[in-house]
Structures are given as structure tokens and as C-alpha cells.
C-alpha positions in Angstrom: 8.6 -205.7 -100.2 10.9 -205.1 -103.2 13.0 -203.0 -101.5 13.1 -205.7 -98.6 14.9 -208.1 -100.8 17.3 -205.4 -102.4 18.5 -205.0 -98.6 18.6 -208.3 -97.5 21.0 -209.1 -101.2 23.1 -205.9 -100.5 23.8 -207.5 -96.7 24.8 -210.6 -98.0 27.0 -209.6 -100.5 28.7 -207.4 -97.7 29.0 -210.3 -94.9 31.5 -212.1 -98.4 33.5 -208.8 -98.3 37.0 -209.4 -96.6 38.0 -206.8 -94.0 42.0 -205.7 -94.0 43.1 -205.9 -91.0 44.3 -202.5 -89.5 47.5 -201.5 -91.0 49.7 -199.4 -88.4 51.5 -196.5 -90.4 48.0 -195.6 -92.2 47.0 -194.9 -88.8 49.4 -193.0 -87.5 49.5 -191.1 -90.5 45.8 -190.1 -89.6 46.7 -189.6 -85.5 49.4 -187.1 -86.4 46.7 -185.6 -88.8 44.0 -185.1 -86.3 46.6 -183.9 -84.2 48.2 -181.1 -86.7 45.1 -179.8 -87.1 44.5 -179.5 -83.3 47.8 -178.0 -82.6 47.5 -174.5 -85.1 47.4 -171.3 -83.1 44.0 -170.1 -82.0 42.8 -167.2 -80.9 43.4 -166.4 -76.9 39.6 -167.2 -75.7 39.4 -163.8 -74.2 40.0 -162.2 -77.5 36.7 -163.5 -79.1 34.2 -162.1 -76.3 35.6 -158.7 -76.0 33.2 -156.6 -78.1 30.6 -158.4 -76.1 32.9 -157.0 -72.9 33.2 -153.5 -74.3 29.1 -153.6 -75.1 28.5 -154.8 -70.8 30.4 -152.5 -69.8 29.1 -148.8 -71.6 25.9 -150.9 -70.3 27.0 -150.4 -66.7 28.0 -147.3 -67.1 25.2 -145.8 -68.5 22.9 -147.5 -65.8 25.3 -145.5 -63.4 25.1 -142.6 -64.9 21.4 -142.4 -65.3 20.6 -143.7 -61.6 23.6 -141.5 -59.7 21.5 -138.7 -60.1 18.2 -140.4 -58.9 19.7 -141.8 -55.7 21.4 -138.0 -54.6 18.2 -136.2 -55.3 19.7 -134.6 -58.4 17.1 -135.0 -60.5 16.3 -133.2 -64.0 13.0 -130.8 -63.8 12.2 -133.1 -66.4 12.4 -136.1 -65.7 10.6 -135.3 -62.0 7.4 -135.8 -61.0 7.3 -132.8 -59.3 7.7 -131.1 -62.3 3.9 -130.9 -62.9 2.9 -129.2 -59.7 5.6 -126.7 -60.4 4.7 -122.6 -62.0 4.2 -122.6 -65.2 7.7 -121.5 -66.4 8.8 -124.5 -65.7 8.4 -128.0 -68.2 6.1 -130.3 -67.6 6.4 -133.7 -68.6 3.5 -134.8 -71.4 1.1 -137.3 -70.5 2.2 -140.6 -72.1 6.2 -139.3 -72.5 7.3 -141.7 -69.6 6.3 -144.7 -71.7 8.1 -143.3 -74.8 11.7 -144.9 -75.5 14.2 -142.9 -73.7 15.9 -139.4 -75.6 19.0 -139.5 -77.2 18.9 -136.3 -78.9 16.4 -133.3 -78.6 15.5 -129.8 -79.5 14.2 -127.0 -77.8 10.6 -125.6 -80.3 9.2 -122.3 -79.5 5.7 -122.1 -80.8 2.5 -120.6 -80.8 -0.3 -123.4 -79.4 -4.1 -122.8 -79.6 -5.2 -122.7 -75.9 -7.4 -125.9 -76.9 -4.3 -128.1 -77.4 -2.9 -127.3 -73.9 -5.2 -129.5 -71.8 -4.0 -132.8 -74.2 -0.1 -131.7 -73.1 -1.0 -131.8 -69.5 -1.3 -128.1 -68.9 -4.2 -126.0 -67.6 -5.1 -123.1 -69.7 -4.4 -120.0 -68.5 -7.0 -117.8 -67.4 -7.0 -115.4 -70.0 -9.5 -115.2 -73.2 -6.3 -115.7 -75.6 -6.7 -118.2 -78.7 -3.2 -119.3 -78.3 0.1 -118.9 -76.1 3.7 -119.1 -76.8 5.3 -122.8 -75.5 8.2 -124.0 -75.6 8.3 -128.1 -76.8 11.2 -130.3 -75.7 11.3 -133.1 -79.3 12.5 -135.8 -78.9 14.7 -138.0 -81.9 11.3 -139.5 -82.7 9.5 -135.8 -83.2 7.5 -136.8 -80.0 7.2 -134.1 -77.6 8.2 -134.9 -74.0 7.9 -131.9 -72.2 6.1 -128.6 -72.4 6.5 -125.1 -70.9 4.4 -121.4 -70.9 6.5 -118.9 -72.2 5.1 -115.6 -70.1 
């Protein structure tokens, strides 16, 4: 309620202030002002969004790149399905490696695998009563493996 007072004093003293009436030069002083500020070289718009440009279009043409060879049959052993039905010198994708982020760099690992592991990589054990076989491990950047191949 105290506060209710204060406001209704500080309006009444305002309605006894006298208002100046508008003085011409002051505001076209402020109008020329306003309109130096407006009138300083910018930018050309284009020049603002062309990183953004540059970024769509390595876009594009890495979405071309990576479906060209899908749609003329060209496709990587593997990356392809078939790849699994294929001998066994050829890779074979690993179970759950489609769902892994795509490679950007890789390296070829020969290695010696315990016959045990082979079934987890998507590849039926050969039918010999070794412990382990010699493989060959595509690795992805992440140390994931993606693919797998018996080396004879």
C-alpha cells in the first residue's frame, strides 16, 4: 500500500513537469545519425553464408560419391551383403559393423584367432581340429573390427 502512494506522488509530480516542444535541428541531428550508421559498408550477404555453402556442398558430394557405386553395381566386397555367402578368402562383414559410424581410416591386422572367437565374427570354423587360424581384421578409426577374412 506504501508503495501505492509513492506511485501515485511520483505521477503527480510528473503531470506538473513541462514538455519542450520538439526542437527541429536536435532532430535532424538524430535522423542523419540513425542514418550514418545505416549507410557504412556491410558485408555482400553472400559472403557471410559461404562456409556454410562450402560445408553443403563436400555434403553432396560425398553422398554422390558413396551412392554412384551402389546404383552401378560397383559395390565394395565389403560393404556387400553378399560378401557373407562368399569362400572364405574373401571378408566378411562382422555382425553389428553396419550399425557402427562409417570408416574414415582403417588398417589391415593379420592375426592368430582361437577358433572359439570365429563364430562371434560371423564366420564358421573350419573343419579342422586347429586351436586357432590366421585372420586378417579390417580396424576401423575406433579399433572396432568391421570385417574379417581366413587366411589359408
Amino acid at each position: 500500500m506504501e508503495h501505492e502512494r509513492e506511485l501515485a506522488d511520483a505521477m503527480r509530480r510528473m503531470a506538473d513537469v513541462a514538455v519542450p516542444d520538439p526542437d527541429p535541428r536536435r532532430e535532424a541531428a538524430l535522423m542523419r545519425a540513425f542514418d550514418g550508421a545505416h549507410r557504412q559498408p556491410r558485408p555482400a550477404r553472400w559472403l557471410r553464408y559461404w562456409p556454410m555453402a562450402a560445408l553443403a556442398s563436400a555434403a553432396v558430394v560425398l553422398i554422390v560419391a558413396a551412392v554412384n557405386p551402389v546404383r552401378t553395381g560397383r559395390q565394395a566386397p565389403l560393404l556387400s551383403r553378399a560378401a557373407q555367402v562368399e569362400p572364405p578368402n574373401e571378408f566378411i562383414v562382422v555382425p553389428g559393423a553396419a550399425a557402427l559410424p562409417p570408416m574414415e581410416s582403417g588398417s589391415l591386422v593379420r592375426l592368430d584367432l582361437p577358433v572359439s572367437v570365429l563364430p562371434s565374427l560371423g564366420v564358421t570354423p573350419p573343419s579342422t581340429r586347429a586351436s586357432a587360424v590366421t585372420a586378417d581384421l579390417i580396424v576401423g578409426q575406433d579399433g572396432l573390427p568391421r570385417a574379417v577374412r581366413l587366411v589359408d
